[in-house]
N, C-alpha and C positions, 0 to 999 in steps of 0.2 A: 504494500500500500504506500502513494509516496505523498506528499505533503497535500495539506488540503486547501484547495484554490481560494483563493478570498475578494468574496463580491462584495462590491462595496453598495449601496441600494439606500430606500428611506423604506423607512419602519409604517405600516400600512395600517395599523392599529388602531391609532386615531390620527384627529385633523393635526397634532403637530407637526409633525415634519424631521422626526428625529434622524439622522444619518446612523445608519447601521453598516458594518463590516458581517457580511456572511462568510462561514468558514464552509465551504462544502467537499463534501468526499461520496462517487460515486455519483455524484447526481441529488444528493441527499444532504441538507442543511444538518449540519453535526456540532456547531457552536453558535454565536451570535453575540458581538459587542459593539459597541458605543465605538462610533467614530469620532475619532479624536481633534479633525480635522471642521467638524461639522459643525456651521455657526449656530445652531439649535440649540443644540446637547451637547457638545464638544467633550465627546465620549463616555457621556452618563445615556445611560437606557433605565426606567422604569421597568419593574418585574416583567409586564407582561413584554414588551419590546427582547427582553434576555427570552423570555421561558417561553411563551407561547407561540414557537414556532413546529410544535410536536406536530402539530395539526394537521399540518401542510401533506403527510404523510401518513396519516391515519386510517388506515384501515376502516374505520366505520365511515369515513365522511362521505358526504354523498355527491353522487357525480353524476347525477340528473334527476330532475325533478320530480317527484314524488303530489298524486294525486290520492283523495282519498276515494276508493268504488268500495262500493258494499260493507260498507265496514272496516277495508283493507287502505292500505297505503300502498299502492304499486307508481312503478315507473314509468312515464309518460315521456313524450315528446317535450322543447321546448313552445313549439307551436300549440300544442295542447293546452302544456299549464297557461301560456300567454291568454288563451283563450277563454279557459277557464276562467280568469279572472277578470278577464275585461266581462264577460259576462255577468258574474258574481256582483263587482264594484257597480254595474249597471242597472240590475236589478235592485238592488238596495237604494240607491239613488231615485228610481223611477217609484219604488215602493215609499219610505222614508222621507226624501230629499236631500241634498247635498248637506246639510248639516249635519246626518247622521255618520257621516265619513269622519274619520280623523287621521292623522299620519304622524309618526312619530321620527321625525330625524333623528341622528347620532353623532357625535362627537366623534365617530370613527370612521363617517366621513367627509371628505374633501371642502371644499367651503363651494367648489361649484356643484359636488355631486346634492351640498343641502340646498345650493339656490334653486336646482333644475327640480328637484323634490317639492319644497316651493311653489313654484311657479306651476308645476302638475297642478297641484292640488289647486288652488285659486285659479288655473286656467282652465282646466280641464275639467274638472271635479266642484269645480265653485262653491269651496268653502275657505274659510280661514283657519281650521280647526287641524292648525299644524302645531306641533310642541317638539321640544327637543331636549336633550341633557347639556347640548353647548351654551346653551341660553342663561345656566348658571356663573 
């Protein structure tokens, strides 16, 4: 086995921006530190920035989208689940109205992945009934 490659990347976690060094071997994330270099963090990571990169590799994770039929949870297309949902969010809308909708941004994403989140919801959706954890 001979030394293991080192990427250098930003941490995906949340909207900060941390710079990360991946150490990988195989193909397979096997370390993760704080780039030293990086005007964010200049080589500090938060727990989950070091340790929750198991994931990435996980045996359980899932790797297409999942429908509920009969009871069960089975594997769909992405054009299914899409559909799924536009129908679902449509129905509730026609039944309810747009204020029964809400959407809940994340801190762990991007600041355009929360405006375009946003701008769905008030565009598309026509409500304001957006909330998020970044807003603290």
């Amino acid at each position: 086995m001979g030394e293991a490659a080192k990427v250098k990347t930003v941490c995906g976690y949340c909207g900060t921006g941390c710079g990360l060094v991946l150490e990988v071997e195989d193909n397979k994330i096997v370390k993760i530190r704080g780039d030293r270099e990086a005007p964010v963090n200049k080589g500090q990571t938060c727990v989950k920035g070091s340790f929750a990169y198991e994931y990435v590799h996980a045996k359980s994770r899932l790797t297409s989208p999942l429908i509920r039929k009969a009871g069960q949870l089975v594997e769909t297309s992405w054009e299914e689940a899409y559909q799924f949902i536009v129908e679902k969010l449509q129905g509730i809308k026609a039944q309810f109205g747009p204020e029964a909708i809400t959407m809940f941004a994340t801190a762990r994403s991007t600041n355009e992945v929360n405006y375009i989140t946003q701008k769905f919801m008030r565009t598309i959706i026509g409500s304001n009934n957006i909330d998020g954890c970044n807003r603290t």
